[in-house]
C-alpha positions in Angstrom: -27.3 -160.8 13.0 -29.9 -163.4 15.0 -33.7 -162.2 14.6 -35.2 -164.0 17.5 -38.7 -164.3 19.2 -38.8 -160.5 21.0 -38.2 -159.5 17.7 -41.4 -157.9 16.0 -42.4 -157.1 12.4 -44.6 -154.4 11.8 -44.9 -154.0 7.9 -43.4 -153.2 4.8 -43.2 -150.1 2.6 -42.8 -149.4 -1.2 -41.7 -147.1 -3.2 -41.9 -143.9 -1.9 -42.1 -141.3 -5.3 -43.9 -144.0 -7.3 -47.0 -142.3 -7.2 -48.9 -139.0 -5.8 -49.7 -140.6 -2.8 -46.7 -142.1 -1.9 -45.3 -139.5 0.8 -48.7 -139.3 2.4 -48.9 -143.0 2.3 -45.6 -143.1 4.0 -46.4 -140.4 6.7 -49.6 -141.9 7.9 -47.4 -145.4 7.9 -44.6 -143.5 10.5 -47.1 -142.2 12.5 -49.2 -144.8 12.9 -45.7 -146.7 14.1 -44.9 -144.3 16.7 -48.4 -145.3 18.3 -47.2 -149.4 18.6 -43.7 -148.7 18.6 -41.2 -146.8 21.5 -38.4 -145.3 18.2 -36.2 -143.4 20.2 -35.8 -147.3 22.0 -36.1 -149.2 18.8 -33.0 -150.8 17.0 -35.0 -151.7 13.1 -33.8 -153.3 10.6 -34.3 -152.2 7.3 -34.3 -154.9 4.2 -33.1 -153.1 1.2 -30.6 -150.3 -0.2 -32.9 -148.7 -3.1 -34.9 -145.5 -2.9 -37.8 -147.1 -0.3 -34.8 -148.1 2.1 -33.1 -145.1 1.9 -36.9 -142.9 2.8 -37.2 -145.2 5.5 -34.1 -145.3 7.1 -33.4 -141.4 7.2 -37.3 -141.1 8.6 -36.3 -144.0 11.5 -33.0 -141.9 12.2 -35.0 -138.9 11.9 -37.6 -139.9 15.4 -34.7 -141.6 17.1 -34.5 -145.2 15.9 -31.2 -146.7 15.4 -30.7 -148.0 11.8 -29.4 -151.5 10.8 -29.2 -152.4 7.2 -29.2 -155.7 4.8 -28.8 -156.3 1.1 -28.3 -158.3 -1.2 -25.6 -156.6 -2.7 -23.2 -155.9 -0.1 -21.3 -153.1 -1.6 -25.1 -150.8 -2.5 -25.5 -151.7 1.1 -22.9 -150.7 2.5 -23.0 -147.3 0.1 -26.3 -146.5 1.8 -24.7 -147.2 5.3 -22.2 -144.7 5.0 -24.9 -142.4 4.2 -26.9 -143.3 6.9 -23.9 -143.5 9.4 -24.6 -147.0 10.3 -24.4 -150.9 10.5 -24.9 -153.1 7.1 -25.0 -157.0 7.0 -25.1 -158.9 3.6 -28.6 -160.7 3.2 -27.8 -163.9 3.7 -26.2 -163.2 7.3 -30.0 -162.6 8.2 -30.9 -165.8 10.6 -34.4 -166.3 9.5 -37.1 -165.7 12.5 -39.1 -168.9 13.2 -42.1 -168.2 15.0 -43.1 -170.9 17.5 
């Protein structure tokens, strides 16, 4: 998978039942997205196959966004893939994005 200059980075997000205010933390974070961000047009890519990933990637699927995952671990990766019905790369396949 090439990241590349149209590509855009719009934050990161935690744990999502670490604390009380997690799931509101994480709702204001979606909705605030779908103000910058077309998701129904949006292919994201989502770094991670914990608990945080999984949130995420079911909430992308969830307003339209098409899902692409990378781990470290190939095979939790790919476990969470299945799940979420769609494409995971090991980490290191990740081209790193150099900004100009």
């Amino acid at each position: 998978m090439q990241l590349d200059g149209a590509t855009q980075i719009y934050g990161i997000m935690g744990n999502p039942v670490s604390h009380s205010l997690s799931p509101a933390i994480h709702n204001a974070a979606f909705q605030a997205l779908e103000t910058i961000v077309d998701l129904p047009a949006s292919t994201v890519l989502v770094l991670g196959a914990g608990g945080s990933a999984r949130a995420v990637g079911f909430g992308l699927q969830e307003k339209g966004a098409t899902v692409i995952l990378a781990n470290r671990t190939l095979a939790k990766g790919q476990a969470l893939a299945r799940d979420l019905n769609c494409e995971c790369y090991p980490l290191e396949d990740i081209t790193p994005l150099s900004r100009p």
